[in-house]
C-alpha positions as CSV (number, residue, x, y, z in Angstrom):
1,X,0.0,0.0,0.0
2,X,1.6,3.5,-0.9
3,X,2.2,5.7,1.7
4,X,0.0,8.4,1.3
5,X,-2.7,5.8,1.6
6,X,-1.7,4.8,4.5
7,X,-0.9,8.1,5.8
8,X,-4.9,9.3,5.2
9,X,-6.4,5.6,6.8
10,X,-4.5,6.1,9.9
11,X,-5.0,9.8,10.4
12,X,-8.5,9.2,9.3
13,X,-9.3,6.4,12.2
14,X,-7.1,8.8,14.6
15,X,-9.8,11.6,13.6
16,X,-12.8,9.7,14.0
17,X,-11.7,7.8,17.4
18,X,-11.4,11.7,18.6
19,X,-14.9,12.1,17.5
20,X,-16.0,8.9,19.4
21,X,-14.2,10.2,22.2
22,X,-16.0,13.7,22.2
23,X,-19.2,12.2,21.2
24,X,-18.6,10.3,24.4
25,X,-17.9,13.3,26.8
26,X,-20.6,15.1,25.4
27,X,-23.2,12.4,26.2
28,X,-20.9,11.6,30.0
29,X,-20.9,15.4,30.7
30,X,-24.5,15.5,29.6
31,X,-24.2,18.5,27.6
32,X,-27.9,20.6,26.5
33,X,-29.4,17.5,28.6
34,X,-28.0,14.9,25.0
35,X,-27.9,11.9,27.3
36,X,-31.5,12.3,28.5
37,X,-32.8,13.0,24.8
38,X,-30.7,10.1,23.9
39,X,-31.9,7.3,26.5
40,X,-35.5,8.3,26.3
41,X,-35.6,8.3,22.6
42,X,-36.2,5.2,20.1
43,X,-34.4,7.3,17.6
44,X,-31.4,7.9,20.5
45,X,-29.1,5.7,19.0
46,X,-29.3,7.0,15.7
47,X,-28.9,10.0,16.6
48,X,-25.6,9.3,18.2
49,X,-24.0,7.6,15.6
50,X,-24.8,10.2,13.2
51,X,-23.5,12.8,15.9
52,X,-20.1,10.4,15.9
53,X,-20.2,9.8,12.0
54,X,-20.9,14.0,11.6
55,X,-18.0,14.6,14.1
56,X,-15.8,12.1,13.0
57,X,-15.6,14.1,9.0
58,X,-14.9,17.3,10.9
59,X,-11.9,15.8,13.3
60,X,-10.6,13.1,10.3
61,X,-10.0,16.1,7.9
62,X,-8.4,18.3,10.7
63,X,-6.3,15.4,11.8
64,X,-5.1,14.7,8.2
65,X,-4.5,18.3,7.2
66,X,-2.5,18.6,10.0
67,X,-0.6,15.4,9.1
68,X,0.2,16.7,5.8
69,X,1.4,20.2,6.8
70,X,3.9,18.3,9.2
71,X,5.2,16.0,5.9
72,X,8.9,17.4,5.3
73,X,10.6,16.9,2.5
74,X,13.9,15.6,2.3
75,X,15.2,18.3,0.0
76,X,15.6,21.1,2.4
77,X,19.2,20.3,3.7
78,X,20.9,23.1,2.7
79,X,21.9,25.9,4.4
80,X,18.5,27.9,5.6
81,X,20.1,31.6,5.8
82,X,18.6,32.8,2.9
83,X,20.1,35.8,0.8
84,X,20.0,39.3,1.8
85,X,18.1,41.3,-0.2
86,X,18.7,44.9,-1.0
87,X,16.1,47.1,0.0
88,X,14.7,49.7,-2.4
89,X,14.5,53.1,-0.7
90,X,12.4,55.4,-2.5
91,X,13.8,59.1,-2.8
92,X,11.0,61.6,-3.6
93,X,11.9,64.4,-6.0
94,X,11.0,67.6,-4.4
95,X,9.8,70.4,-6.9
96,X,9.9,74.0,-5.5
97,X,7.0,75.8,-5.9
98,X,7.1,79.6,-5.2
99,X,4.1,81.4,-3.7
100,X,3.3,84.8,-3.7
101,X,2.8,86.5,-0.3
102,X,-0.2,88.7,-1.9
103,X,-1.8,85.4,-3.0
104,X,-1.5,83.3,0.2
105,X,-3.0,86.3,2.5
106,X,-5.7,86.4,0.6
107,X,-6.1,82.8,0.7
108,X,-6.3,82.6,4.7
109,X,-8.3,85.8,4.6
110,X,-11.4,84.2,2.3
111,X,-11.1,81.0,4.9
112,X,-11.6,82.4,8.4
């Protein structure tokens, strides 16, 4: 079996024996009163096994993402510096501008 394969079936049952596990303190810690619902229904264990199955999707996919974002490859044994990188520095132009004192008063004038 290829090792990817066997990397998503294990992480997959890891994921879903989490969900059985949380199922499991959910029902022991009687949480919203699910135990009660659950032993007084004739539906109750339906219900759990589609909370466990519903779970189980939601933990199996975390577990296995996780599992892939740990793979490493092999590759990376060189040095892990990296190379320095010059830095643009941007140096603005500046443009004088001349303004007439007649022009500016009058300005400040029509404001206030």
């Amino acid at each position: 079996m290829p090792k990817l394969i066997r990397l998503y079936i294990t992480h997959v049952a890891i994921g879903f024996g989490i969900a059985a596990a949380f199922v499991g303190m959910l029902l022991w810690f009687n949480v919203a009163n699910l135990w009660h619902l659950v032993t007084h229904s004739d539906k109750g264990l339906l219900a759990v096994v589609i909370l466990w199955f519903a779970n189980g999707i939601v933990f199996a996919g975390v577990q296995f993402a996780i599992a892939v974002m740990r793979l490493k490859d092999d590759d990376d044994d060189g040095p892990r510096g990296g190379h320095r990188q010059h830095v643009m520095r941007r140096e603005y132009a500046t443009i004088p501008a001349r303004a007439d004192e007649d022009d500016s008063r009058a300005f400040w004038q029509n404001k206030w």
